[in-house]
C-alpha positions as CSV (number, residue, x, y, z in Angstrom):
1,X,2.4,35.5,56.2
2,X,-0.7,35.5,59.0
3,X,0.1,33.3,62.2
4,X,-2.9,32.5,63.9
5,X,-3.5,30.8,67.6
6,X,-6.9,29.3,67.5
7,X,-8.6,27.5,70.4
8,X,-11.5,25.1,69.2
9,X,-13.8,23.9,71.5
10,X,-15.7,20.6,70.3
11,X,-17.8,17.7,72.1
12,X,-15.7,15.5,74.1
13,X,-17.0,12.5,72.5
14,X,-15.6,13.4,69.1
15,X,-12.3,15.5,70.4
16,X,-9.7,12.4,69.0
17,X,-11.9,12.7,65.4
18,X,-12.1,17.0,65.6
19,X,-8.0,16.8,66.5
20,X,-7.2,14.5,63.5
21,X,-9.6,16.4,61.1
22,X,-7.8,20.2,62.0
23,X,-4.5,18.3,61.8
24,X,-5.4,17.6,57.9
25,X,-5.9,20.9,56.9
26,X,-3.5,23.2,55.2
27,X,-1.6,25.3,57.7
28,X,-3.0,23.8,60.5
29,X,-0.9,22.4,63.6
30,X,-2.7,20.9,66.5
31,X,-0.5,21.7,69.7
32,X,-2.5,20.4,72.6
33,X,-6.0,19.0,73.2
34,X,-7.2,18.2,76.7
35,X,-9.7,14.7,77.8
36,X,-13.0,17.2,77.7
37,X,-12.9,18.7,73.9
38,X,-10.4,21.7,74.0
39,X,-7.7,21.7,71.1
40,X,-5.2,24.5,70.9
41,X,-4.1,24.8,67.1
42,X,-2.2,27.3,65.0
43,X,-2.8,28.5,61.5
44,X,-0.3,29.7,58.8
45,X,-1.6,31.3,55.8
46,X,-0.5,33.7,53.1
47,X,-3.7,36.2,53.0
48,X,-6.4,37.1,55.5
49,X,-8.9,35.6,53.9
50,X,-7.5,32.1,53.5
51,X,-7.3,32.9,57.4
52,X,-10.9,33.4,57.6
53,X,-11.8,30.9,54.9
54,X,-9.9,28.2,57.6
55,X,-11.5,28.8,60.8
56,X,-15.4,28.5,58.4
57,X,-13.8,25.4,57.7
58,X,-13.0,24.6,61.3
59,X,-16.3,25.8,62.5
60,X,-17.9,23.1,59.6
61,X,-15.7,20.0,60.9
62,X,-18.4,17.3,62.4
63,X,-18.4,17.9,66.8
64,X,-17.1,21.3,66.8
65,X,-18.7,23.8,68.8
66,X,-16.6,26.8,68.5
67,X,-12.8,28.2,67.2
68,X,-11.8,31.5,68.5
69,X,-9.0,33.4,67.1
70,X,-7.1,34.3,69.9
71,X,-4.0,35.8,68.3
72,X,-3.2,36.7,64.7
73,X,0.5,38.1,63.5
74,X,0.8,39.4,60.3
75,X,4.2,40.2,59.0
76,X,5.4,43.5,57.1
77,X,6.0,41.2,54.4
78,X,2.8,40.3,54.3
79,X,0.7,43.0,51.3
80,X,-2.4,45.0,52.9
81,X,-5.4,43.8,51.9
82,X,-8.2,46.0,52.2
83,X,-11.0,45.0,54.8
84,X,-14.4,44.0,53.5
């Protein structure tokens, strides 16, 4: 299992729309998310590529103008998977 802090950054105007949408996805929690567009979310997933395949999909949500990974644990349960 890969647990993932992400911080996504999105217009203010469409912050409440950008919270809801991450909220929707798979393994996604929204945590916090401030008045001028920042949104601190985590992200569960089972391989490191669903973990990259989520944040393309938070990149693609409608008012989003970045998500970062700012911290990724991956558990020894978790099977290596060879980089790319």
């Amino acid at each position: 299992m890969n647990v993932c802090g992400v911080l996504v950054r999105a217009r203010p105007e469409r912050g409440e729309a950008v919270a809801r949408a991450l909220a929707e996805m798979p393994g996604v929690e929204v945590h916090a998310a401030t008045p001028d567009g920042r949104i601190v979310v985590t992200l569960e997933h089972e391989s490191r590529r669903g973990v990259a395949d989520a944040l393309t999909a938070m990149h693609n949500v409608e008012g989003v103008l970045n998500a970062a990974l700012v911290y990724e644990y991956g558990d020894n349960e978790t099977e290596a998977e060879p980089c790319d």
